[in-house]
N, C-alpha and C positions, 0 to 999 in steps of 0.2 A: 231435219224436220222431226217432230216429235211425234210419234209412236200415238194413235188414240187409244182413250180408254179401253179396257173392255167392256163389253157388251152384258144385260144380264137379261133373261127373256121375261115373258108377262107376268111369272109369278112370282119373283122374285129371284128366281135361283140362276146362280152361274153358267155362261154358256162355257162351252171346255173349254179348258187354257190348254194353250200349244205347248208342247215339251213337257217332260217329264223329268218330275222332282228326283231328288239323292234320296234314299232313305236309308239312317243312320238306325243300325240294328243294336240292340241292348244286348247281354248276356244271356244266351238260349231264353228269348223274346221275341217278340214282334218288332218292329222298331217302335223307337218312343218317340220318337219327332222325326219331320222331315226337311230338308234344306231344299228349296228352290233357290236358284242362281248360283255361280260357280264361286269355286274357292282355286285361286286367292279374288277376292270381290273385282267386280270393274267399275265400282263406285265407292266413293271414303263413305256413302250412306250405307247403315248394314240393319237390318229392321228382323223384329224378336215379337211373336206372340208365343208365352208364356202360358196361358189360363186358355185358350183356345179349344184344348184337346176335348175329345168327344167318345173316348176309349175308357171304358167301365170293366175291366177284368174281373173274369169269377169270381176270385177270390175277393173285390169289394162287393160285388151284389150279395156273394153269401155272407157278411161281416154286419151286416146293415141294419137298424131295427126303424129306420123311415121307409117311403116309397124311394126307387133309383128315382123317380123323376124330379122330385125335391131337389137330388145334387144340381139339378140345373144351374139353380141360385148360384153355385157358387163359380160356374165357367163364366169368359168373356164370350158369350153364346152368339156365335157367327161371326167375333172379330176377325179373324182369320179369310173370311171372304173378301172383307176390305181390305186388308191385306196383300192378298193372293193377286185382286184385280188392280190394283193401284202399282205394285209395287214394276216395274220393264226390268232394267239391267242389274237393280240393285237384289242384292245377295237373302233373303230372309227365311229365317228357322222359325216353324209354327209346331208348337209339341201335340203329340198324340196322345197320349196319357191324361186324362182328366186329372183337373186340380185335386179330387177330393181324393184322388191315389196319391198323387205329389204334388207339392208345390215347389214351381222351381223358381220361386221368384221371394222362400225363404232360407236363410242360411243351414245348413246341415246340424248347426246347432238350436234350431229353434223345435226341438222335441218335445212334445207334451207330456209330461209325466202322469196327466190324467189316465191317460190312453195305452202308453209305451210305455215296457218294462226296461228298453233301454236308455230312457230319457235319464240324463245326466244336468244337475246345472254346474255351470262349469265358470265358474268368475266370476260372472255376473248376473245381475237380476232378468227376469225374464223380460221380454218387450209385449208393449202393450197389446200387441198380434198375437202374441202366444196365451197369454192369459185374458184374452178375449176368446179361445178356441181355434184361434186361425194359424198353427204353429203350420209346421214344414207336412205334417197329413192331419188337414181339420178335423177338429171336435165335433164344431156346432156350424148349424145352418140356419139363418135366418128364425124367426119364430117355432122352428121348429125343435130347439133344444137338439140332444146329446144326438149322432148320428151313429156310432153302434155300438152293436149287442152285446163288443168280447171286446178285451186288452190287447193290441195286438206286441208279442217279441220283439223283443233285438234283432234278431235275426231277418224277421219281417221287415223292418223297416231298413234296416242297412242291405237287403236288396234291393229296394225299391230306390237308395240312396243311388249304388254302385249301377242301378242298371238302367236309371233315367236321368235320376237328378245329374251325377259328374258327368255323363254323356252332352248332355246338351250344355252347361256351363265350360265344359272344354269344347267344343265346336265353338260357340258364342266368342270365345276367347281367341280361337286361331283364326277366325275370318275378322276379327276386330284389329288381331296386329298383324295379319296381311294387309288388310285395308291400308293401316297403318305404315309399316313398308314400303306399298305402293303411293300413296299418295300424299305422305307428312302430316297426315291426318285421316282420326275417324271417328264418325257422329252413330252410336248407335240410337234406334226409336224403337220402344220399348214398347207395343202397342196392348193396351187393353180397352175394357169397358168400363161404365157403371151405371149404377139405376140412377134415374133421373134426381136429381140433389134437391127440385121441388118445383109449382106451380106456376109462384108469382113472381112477380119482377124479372129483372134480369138473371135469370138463375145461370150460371156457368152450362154451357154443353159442350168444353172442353176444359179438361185439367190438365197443364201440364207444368211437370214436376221436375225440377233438377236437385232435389233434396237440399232447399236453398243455395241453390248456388254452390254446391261443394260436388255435381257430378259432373257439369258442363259451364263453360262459359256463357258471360250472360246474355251475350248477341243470340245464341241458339235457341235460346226461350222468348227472347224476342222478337227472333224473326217467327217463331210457331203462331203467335199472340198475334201478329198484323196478318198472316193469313189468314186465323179463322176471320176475325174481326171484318176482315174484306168480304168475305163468304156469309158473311150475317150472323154468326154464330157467338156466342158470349162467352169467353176465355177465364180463367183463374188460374192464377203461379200457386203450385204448391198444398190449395189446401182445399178439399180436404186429404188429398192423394200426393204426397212430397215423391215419391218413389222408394221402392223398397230392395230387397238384397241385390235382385241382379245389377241395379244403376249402382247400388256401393261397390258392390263386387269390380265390377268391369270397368267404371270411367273412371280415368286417370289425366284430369282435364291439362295441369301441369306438362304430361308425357304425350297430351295431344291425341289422347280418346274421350271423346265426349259422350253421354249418353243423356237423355230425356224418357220420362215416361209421360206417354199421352191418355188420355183416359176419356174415352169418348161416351156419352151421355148413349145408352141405348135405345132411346127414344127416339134418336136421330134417325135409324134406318132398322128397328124391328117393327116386327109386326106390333100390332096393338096388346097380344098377349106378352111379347117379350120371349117368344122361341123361336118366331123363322124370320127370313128376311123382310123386308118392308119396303113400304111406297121412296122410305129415303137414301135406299142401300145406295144407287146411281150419285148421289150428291153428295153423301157420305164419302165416297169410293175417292171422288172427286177433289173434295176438302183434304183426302188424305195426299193424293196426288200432288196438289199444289205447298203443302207442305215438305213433301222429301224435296220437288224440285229448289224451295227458298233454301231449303238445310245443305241442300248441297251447292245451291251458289255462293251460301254462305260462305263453307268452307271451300269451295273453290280454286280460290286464291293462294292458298298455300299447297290444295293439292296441285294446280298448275306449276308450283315453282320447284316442286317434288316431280314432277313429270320431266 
């Protein structure tokens, strides 16, 4: 029998989840993320929020020449709830470090030379995320231009490398080939947000992304597409969100690790401002639920034959 959801009470907010997360410590840090679920997994599903974090460290508020509350823009603001309450046995890392300290979801090479004096380019041209502002510590936030006051060193940013970014992409990595190991397969879901794509018609309020078909097989994005669609919700492959470094980084569909990024419409379950939970977090929670259960009957079958 299957485990009910959890609960969330009248205003929104989580009622306590039973048990008590890992928390993986950084170099004389706080931790920068935390793992719920054991390692090695007890499911080939292993589930990743990225953008989640909600940890502002002195040293960005004093950096800063906007308000802190502006960074909001750029977190998956309470993805992490859904998460947390959806997810039973399966394995999931939600970072603590705010994106506008790190982003772990761009390569170690996507450094801004606006910003950083150790930004290098190195082969190649920059991607369109970096020269948008959005490199590996963002520039820019929404309408509101440059976000700070000073340059920040080399040295600045290769701690922030060495002390969240490789932490969390080496965990990510060791619970995906235990997974892997264990079950002859493994599906990671990459979970974020985004503002709503627009008004009219059928506007997507799920994206999901296998970076055309080169980070997962395409039954994976398939099966994600008939659940929302079952749930009433309007699906799009790929665009405008294909997925970005951790889905290249980590799926190796070939060697039997898949990954997906989901991008869920924040509208779905925030508040009307777009900061706390909302009327549709229970549904949302839900929709997510019923997607790891398809992803993992999916793969199922081979992890049964690995068992």
């Amino acid at each position: 029998m299957r485990k009910p959801l959890k609960k969330f009470q009248r205003d929104g907010t989580p009622l306590p989840i039973p048990g008590r997360a890992s928390r993986v410590p950084g170099v004389n840090s706080p931790p920068s993320f935390e793992r719920h679920g054991p390692l090695p997994p007890e499911s080939p599903v292993v589930l990743s929020a990225p953008h989640a974090g909600r940890e502002y460290p002195p040293a960005l508020a004093a950096a800063l020449r906007v308000p802190l509350p502006a960074l909001r823009a750029l977190e998956d603001r309470h993805v992490d709830l859904l998460a947390l309450h959806a997810r039973r046995e399966e394995t999931l890392f939600v970072a603590s470090r705010a994106r506008a300290w790190i982003d772990l979801n761009r390569s170690e090479q996507e450094r801004d030379p606006m910003i950083d004096d150790g930004a290098q380019r190195i082969g190649r041209p920059p991607s369109a995320k970096l020269r948008s502002g959005l490199g590996i510590v963002p520039r820019r936030v929404g309408t509101l231009g440059q976000l700070w006051s000073r340059r920040f060193s080399d040295a600045e940013i290769v701690a922030r490398i060495e002390q969240d970014h490789r932490p969390y992409h080496a965990a990510l990595a060791q619970a995906l080939a235990a997974a892997h190991q264990r079950f002859g397969i493994a599906v990671l879901l990459d979970i974020h947000s985004m503002p709503p794509l627009g008004s009219f018609g059928a506007v997507p309020q799920l994206v999901v992304g296998d970076r055309f078909g080169r980070a997962a097989a395409a039954r994976f994005a398939s099966c994600v597409a008939g659940v929302a669609r079952r749930h009433g919700v309007a699906v799009a492959a790929n665009v405008p969100y294909a997925g970005g470094h951790i889905l290249e980084r980590h799926s190796s569909p070939r060697g039997g690790i898949h990954a997906l990024q989901l991008e869920f419409d924040r509208a779905l379950y925030l508040d009307a401002g777009f900061d706390g939970p909302g009327a549709g977090v229970a549904m949302t929670t839900a929709l997510l639920r019923a997607i790891i259960d398809a992803v993992t009957e999916e793969a199922l079958p081979r992890a049964l034959a690995a068992e």
